[in-house]
C-alpha positions in Angstrom: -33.1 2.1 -2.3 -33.2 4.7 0.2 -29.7 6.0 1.7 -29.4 4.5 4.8 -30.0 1.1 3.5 -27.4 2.1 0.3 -24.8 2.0 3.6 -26.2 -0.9 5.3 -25.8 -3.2 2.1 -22.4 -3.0 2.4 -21.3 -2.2 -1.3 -17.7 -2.1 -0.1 -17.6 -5.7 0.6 -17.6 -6.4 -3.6 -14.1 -5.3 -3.5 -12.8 -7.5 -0.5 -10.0 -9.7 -1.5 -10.6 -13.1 -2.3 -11.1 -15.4 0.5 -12.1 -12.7 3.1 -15.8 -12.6 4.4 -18.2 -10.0 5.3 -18.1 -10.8 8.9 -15.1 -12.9 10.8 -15.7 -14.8 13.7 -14.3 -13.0 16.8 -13.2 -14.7 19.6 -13.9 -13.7 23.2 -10.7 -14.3 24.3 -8.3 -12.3 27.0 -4.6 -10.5 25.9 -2.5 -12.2 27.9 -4.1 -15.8 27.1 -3.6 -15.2 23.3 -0.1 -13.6 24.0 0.5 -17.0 25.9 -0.8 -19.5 22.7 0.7 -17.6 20.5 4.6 -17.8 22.5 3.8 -21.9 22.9 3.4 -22.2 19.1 6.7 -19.6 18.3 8.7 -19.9 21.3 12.0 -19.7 19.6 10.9 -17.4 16.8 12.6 -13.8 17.7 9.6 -11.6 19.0 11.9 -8.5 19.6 15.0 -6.9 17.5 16.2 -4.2 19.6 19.5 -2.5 18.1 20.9 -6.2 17.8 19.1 -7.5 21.0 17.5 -10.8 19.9 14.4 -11.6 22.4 12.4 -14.7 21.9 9.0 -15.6 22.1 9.5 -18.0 25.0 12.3 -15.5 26.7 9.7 -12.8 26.7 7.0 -14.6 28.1 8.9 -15.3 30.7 9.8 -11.4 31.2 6.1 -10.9 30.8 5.1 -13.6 33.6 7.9 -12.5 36.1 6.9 -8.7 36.0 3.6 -9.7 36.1 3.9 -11.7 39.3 6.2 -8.6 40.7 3.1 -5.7 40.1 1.2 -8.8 42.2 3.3 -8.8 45.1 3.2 -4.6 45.0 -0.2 -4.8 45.3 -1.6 -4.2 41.6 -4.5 -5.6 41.3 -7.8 -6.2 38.6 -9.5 -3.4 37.6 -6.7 -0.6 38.7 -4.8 1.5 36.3 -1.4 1.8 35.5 0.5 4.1 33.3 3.4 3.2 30.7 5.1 6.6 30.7 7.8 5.2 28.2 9.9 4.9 24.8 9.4 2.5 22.2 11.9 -0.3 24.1 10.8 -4.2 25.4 10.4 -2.9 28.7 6.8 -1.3 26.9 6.0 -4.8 25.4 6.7 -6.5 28.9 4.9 -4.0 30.9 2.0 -3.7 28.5 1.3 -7.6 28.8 2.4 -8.2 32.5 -0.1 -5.4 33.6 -3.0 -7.0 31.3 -2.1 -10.3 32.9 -2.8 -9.2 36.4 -5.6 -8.1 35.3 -5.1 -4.7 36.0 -5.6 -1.7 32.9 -2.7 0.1 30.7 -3.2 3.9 30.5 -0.2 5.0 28.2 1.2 8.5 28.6 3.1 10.2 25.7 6.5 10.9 26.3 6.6 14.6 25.2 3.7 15.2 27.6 4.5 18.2 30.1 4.0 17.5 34.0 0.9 19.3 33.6 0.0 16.6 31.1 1.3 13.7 32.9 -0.5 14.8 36.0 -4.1 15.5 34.5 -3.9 11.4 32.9 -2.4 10.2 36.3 -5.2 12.2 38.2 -8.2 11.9 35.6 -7.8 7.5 35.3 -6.9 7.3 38.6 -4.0 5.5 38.0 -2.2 3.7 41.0 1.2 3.2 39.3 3.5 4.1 36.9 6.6 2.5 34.5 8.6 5.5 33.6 11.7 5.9 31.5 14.4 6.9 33.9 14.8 10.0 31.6 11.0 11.2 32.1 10.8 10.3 35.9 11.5 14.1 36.4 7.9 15.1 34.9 6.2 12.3 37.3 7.8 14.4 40.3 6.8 17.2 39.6 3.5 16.6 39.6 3.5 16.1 43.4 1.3 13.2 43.1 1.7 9.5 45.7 1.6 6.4 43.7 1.1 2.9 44.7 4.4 2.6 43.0 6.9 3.9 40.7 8.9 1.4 38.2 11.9 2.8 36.6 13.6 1.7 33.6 16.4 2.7 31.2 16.8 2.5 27.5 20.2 0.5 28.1 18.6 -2.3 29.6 17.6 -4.3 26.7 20.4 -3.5 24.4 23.4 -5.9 23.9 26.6 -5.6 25.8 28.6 -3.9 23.0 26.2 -1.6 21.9 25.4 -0.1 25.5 26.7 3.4 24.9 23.9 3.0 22.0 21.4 4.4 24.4 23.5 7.6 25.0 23.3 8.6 20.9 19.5 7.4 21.2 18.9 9.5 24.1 20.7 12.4 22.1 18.1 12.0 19.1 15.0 11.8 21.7 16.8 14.9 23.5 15.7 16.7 20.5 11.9 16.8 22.0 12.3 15.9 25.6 13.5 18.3 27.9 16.6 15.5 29.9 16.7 17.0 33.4 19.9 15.7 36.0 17.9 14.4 38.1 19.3 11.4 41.0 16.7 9.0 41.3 16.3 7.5 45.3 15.1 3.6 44.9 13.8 2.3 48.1 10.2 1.7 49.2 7.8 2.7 46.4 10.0 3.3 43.8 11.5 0.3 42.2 14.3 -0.7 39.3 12.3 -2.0 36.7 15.4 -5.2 35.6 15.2 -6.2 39.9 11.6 -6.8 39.1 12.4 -9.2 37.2 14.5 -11.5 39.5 11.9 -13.8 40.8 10.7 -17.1 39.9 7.0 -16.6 41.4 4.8 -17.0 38.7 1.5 -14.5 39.0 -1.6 -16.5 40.2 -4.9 -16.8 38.0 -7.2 -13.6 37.0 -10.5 -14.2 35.7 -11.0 -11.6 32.7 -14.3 -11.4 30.9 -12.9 -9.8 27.5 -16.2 -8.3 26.8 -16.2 -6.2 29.6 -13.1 -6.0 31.6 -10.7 -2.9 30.7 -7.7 -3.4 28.9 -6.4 -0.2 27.7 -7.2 3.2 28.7 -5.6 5.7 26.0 -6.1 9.7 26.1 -7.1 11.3 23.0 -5.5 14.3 22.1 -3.2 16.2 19.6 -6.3 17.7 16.9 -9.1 16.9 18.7 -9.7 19.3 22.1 -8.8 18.2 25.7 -8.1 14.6 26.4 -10.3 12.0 27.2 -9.5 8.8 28.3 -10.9 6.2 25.6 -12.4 2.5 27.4 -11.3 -0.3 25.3 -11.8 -3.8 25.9 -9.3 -6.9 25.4 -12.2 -7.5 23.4 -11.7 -4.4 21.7 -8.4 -5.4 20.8 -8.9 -9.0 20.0 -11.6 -7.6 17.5 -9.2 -5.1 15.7 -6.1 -7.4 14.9 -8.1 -9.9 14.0 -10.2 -7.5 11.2 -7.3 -5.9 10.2 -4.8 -9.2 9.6 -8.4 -11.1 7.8 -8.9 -8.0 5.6 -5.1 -8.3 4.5 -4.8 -12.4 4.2 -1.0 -12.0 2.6 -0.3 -11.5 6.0 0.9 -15.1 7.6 1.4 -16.3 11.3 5.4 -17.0 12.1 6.8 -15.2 9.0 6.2 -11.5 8.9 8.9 -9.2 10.0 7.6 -5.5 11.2 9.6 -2.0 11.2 8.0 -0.6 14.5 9.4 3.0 14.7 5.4 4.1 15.5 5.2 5.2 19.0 3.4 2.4 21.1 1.5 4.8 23.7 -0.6 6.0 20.7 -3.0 3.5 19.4 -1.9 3.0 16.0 1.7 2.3 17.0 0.6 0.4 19.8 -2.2 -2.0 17.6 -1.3 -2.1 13.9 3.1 -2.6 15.2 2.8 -4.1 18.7 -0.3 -5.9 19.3 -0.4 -7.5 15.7 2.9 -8.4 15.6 2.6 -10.5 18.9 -0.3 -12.1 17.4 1.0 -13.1 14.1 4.0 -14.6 15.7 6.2 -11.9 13.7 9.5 -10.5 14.5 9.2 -6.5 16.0 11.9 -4.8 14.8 11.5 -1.7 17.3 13.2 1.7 17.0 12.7 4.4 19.7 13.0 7.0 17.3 12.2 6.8 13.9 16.1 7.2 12.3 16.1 6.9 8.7 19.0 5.3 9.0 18.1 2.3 10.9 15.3 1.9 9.2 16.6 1.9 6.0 19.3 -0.6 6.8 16.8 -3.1 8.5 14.6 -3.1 5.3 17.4 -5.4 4.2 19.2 -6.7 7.0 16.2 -8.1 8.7 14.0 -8.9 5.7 11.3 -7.0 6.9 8.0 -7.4 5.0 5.7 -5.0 6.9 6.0 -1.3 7.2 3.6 0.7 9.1 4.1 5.3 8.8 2.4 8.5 8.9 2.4 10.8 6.1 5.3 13.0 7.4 7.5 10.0 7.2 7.4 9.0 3.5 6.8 13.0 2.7 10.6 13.4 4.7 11.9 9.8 3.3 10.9 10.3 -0.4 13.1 13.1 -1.0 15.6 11.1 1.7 19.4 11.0 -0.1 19.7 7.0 1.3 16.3 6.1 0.9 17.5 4.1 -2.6 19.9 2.1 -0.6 17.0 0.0 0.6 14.4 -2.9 -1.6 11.3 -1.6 -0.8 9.7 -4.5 -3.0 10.5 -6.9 -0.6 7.6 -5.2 1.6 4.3 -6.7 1.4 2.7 -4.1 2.8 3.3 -0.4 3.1 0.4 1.1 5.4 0.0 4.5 6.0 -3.0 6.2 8.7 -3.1 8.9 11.4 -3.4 11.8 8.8 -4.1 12.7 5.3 -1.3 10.9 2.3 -1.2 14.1 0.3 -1.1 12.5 -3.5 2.2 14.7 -4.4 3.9 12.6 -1.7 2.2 9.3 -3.0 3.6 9.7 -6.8 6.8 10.7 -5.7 7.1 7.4 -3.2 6.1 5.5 -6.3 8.7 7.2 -8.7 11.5 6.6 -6.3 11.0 3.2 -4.4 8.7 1.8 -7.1 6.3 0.8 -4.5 2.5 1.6 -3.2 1.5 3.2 0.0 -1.7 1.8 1.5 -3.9 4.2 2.9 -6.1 3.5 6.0 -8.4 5.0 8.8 -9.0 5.1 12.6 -9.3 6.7 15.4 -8.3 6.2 19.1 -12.2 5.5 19.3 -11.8 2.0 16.9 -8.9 0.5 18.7 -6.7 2.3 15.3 -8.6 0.7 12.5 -12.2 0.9 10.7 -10.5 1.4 7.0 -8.3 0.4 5.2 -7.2 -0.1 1.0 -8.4 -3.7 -0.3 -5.1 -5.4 -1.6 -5.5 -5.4 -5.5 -7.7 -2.5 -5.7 -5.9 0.3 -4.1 -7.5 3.6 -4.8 -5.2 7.0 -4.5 -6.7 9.4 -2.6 -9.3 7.3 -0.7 -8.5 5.8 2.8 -10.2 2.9 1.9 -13.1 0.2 3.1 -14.6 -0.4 6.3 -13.1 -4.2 7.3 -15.0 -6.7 8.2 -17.1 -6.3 11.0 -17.6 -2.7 10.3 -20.7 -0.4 9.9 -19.8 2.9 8.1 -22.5 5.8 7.0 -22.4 9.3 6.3 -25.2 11.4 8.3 -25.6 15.1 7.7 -23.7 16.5 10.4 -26.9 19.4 11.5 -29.9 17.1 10.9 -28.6 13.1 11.6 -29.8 12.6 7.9 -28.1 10.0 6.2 -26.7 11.2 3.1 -27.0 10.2 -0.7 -23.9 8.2 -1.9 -21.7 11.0 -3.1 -22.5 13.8 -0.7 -20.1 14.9 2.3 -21.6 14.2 5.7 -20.1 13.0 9.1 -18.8 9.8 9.3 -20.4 7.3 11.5 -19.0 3.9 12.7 -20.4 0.5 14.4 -18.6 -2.6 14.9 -17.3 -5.1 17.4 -14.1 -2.5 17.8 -15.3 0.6 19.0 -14.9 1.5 22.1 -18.2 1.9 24.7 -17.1 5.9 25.4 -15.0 7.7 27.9 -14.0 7.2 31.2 -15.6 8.9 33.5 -17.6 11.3 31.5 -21.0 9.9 30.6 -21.9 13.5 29.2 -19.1 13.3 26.1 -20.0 10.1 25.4 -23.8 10.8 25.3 -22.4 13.2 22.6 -20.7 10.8 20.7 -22.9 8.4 20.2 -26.3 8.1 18.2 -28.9 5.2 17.4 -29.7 4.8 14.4 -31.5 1.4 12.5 -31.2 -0.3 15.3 -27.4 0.2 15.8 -25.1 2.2 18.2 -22.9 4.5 16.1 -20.1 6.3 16.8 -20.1 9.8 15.5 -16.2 10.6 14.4 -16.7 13.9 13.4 -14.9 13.5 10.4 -16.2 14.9 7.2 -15.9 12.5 4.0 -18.3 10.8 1.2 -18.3 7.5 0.1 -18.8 6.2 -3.4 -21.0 4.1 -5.5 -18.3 1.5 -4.9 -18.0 2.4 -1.1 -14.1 4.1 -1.1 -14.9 6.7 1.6 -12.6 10.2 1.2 -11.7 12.3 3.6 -12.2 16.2 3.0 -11.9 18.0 6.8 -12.6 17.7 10.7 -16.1 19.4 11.5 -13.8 21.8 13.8 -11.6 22.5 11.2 -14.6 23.6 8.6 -14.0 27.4 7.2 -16.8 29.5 6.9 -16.7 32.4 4.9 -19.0 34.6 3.5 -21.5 32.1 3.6 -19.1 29.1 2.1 -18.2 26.0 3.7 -14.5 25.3 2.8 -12.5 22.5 3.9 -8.7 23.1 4.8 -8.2 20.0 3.5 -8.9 21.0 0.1 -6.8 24.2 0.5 -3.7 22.0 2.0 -4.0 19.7 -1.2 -3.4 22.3 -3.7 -0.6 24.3 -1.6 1.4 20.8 -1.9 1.3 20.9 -5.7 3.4 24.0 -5.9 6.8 22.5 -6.1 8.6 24.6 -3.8 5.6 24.2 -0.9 7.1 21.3 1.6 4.6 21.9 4.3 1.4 23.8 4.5 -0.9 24.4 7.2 -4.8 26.2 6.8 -6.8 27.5 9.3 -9.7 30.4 9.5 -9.2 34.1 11.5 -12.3 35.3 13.0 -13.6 38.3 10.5 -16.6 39.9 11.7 -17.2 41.0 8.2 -16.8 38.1 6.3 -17.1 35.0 9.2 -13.3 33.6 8.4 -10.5 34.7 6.7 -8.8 31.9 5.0 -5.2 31.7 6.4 -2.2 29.7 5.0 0.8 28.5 6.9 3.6 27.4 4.5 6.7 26.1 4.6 9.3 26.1 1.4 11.3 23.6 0.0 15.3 25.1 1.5 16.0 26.0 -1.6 13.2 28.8 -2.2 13.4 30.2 1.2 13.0 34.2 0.4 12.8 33.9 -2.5 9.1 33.2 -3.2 6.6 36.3 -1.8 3.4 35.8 -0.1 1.8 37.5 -3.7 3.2 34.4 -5.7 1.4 31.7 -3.1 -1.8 33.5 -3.9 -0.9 33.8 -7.6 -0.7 30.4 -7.4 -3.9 29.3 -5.8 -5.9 32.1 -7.8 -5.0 29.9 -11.0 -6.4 26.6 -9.5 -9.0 27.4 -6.7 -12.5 28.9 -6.6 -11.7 32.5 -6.0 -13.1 32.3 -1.7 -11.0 29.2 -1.4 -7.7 32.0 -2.0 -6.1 32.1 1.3 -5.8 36.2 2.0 -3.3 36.0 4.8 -0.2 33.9 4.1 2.8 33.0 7.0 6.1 31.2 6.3 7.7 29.2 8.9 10.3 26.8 8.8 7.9 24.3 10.6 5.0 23.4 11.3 3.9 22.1 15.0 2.9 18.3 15.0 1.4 16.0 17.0 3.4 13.2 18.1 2.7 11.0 15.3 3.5 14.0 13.2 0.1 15.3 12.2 0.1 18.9 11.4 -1.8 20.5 14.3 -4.3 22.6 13.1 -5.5 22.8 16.6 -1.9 24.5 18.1 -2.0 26.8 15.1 -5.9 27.9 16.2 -4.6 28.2 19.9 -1.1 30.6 18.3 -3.4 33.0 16.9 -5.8 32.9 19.7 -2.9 33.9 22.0 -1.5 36.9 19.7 -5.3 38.0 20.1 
């Protein structure tokens, strides 16, 4: 069997748990339509757990069906673009929906995002309004742009009475990223109070939505992979990617799941595995804006959670966390982890200490979050999983558009019913991106991994982030993973300096454990990799730090460490 049809067989589909098919049956159904069934048949199920804030299905419709009727009466209408430029708080969750329900498309913006950044998303999708956290409303002036309108809300609004001055300590912890100018904001025409939106009984007339093709969401990429590009994605899209990932994991049941949702919802993973799942599966969101270990840990318990969705920084920080026993982490059914590499030192300690598994997955902005994921039952450490059903995955040879023998690394390439149709307004990076191949539109990820004879795909590097030297191809990735088995290595970050001798000189950003800080030389790190890496996988320049820069999910940034060195250059 030759190796493209090795890929198109599907040998990953032997391992699917029980009762879950190659392909599920998709329905072309709208967001808001499916938020609506799915609020009839839990209406007094609590949808929302906001700091102690209870919001029901049923009371949240009616939030969602209010502001929706309010961006109607403003003039927001199908087919125009409006940004969420906000926290993890309900006023995302009602925003998110009433905007959908209009018809109109969601753009989210990152919260950390500069004015410069805000400005190029605002400018580049066009957008014709914004909902902004009263605290970021600063950035949005700056950027000297008119808007249809401008929506602002407050962290306080949705929290009870008594815990009010809440928002003050949660405003302190965001504080720690976001730059809180004084700033007195002037309501009057064009720039609204999100809550007075929400004082009308009109109800928001009828859009017609065609799911395959009408815009829903219109992330940015960004973080590792270049300058940002807004990402088309369909309700559609969506519709496709909840349902693949909640039929790939059955244990999962409508009207009794309870989610921790400390993910940020303006990225996708927060915003599809946390925000959109959970309103389809009838679950209870607990949301935190920021991800305190605290909180978390306490709600484990207190609110019977049984989902738990993370990054790698997270349980890397919370295995070693001096509280983290306080909490049953059996009574999870799931523990999910995606958006970077699960480094396996941080996998066996979370095991040794909580005495559970971490679920590793895959996605991209470009798959609605999801493509991957680990069957239940058949968890393999180290690999990010499957492709769920629905999915096409292959591995091409990244030069020629080969596919590759089972076992080889090659460029990852995706097709399925989630994957977005390319990027707005730039028909020249999506002609890039994409490639026919047997017949099928595929989605080139540029993400370097193999698959095996049992179809677990592993992830070795980003083409970008591929070392060259001396004639050798060497993945940071590889270089990363052995740093993090030194036991005094917390953090490390690996990254090739131009050489004109050699191509690249391998160079290693570490951070130490508190305890070994200056006390461990630059010598013993190479010491250390001599005795259990090829000898042009040593790194010959190594940096301490005492962090490393992340993106907003916390992925190390390989990309900001490139641009450091380019600028001491």
């Amino acid at each position: 069997m030759g190796a493209a049809n090795i890929y198109l067989s599907k040998p990953w589909c032997r391992f699917y748990p029980e009762g879950v098919p190659e392909l599920i049956d998709l329905p072309r159904v709208a967001i808001p339509d499916q938020f609506d069934r799915m609020a009839g048949r839990f209406g007094n199920r609590t949808a929302v757990y906001f700091y102690g804030r209870k919001i029901k299905y049923s009371e949240l419709k009616k939030e969602v069906h209010r502001f929706a009727a309010s961006l109607h009466r403003l003039g927001i209408k199908k087919g125009d673009r409006v940004a969420l430029y906000l926290l993890n708080t309900p006023q995302f969750i009602i925003a998110y929906l009433a905007i959908l329900k209009v018809g109109a498309v969601v753009t989210p913006i990152s919260p950390v995002y500069t004015s410069a950044e805000v400005k190029h998303q605002l400018t580049d999708s066009g957008a014709e309004a914004i909902v902004c956290q009263d605290i970021l409303y600063d950035n949005v002036l700056k950027t000297g742009l008119k808007l249809q309108a401008a929506i602002i809300t407050e962290i306080a609004g949705y929290l009870p009475p008594l815990k009010r001055a809440l928002g003050k300590s949660i405003i302190s912890r965001v504080a720690r990223d976001i730059e809180i100018p004084a700033i007195d904001i002037r309501y009057g025409e064009g720039v609204y109070r999100f809550q007075e939106l929400l004082r009308t009984d009109a109800s928001p007339p009828p859009v017609e939505i065609d799911p395959l093709s009408d815009l829903a969401v219109l992330p940015y990429t960004g973080g590792t992979t270049g300058p940002p590009k807004g990402v088309m994605l369909t309700h559609y899209n969506l519709i496709a990617t909840q349902m693949q990932t909640t039929g790939f994991w059955p244990i999962m049941k409508e009207g009794k799941e309870v989610i921790i949702a400390f993910l940020p919802f303006y990225h996708i993973y927060g915003q599809i595995v946390a925000m959109i799942n959970g309103l389809f599966l009838g679950a209870e969101i607990v949301l935190f804006t920021t991800a305190d270990f605290d909180d978390i840990i306490y709600s484990i318990d207190s609110r019977r959670a049984t989902l738990l969705f993370g990054v790698p920084t997270f349980f890397e920080y919370l295995k070693e966390y001096d509280k983290t026993d306080r909490a049953d982490w059996r009574r999870l059914k799931l523990i999910t982890c995606g958006a970077d590499t699960l480094h396996g030192k941080t996998v066996a300690s979370w095991e040794e200490r909580t005495g559970t598994s971490i679920m590793e997955g895959y996605g991209m902005t470009e798959t609605t979050a999801v493509s991957h994921a680990n069957p239940l039952g058949r968890n393999r450490a180290g690999s990010f999983g499957v492709p769920v059903p629905n999915v096409e995955a292959a591995i091409v040879d990244p030069d020629t558009g080969e596919f590759c023998p089972v076992g080889e690394v090659g460029e990852l390439i995706l097709s399925g019913p989630n994957i977005t149709s390319g990027y707005w307004n730039n028909p020249a990076e999506t002609a890039r991106v994409f490639v026919e191949l047997e017949g099928r539109r595929w989605l080139k990820t540029g993400d370097l991994v193999r698959m095996n004879e049992e179809g677990y795909f592993y992830f070795y590097d980003r083409k970008r982030d591929l070392i060259k030297y001396k004639g050798y191809s060497i993945f940071a990735r590889d270089i990363e993973e052995y740093l993090y088995r030194h036991p005094q290595i917390k953090a490390a970050g690996v990254i090739g300096v131009p050489d004109r001798k050699v191509g690249q000189l391998i160079k290693a950003i570490v951070v130490l454990e508190n305890e070994a800080r200056g006390k461990i030389s630059a010598e013993e790190i190479k010491e250390f990799c001599r005795q259990g890496l090829a000898h042009y996988k040593v790194p010959k320049i190594i940096e301490f730090r005492g962090e490393l820069p992340q993106t907003d999910v916390g992925k190390i940034s390989r990309r900001e460490l490139r641009e450091e060195l380019e600028e001491v250059e």
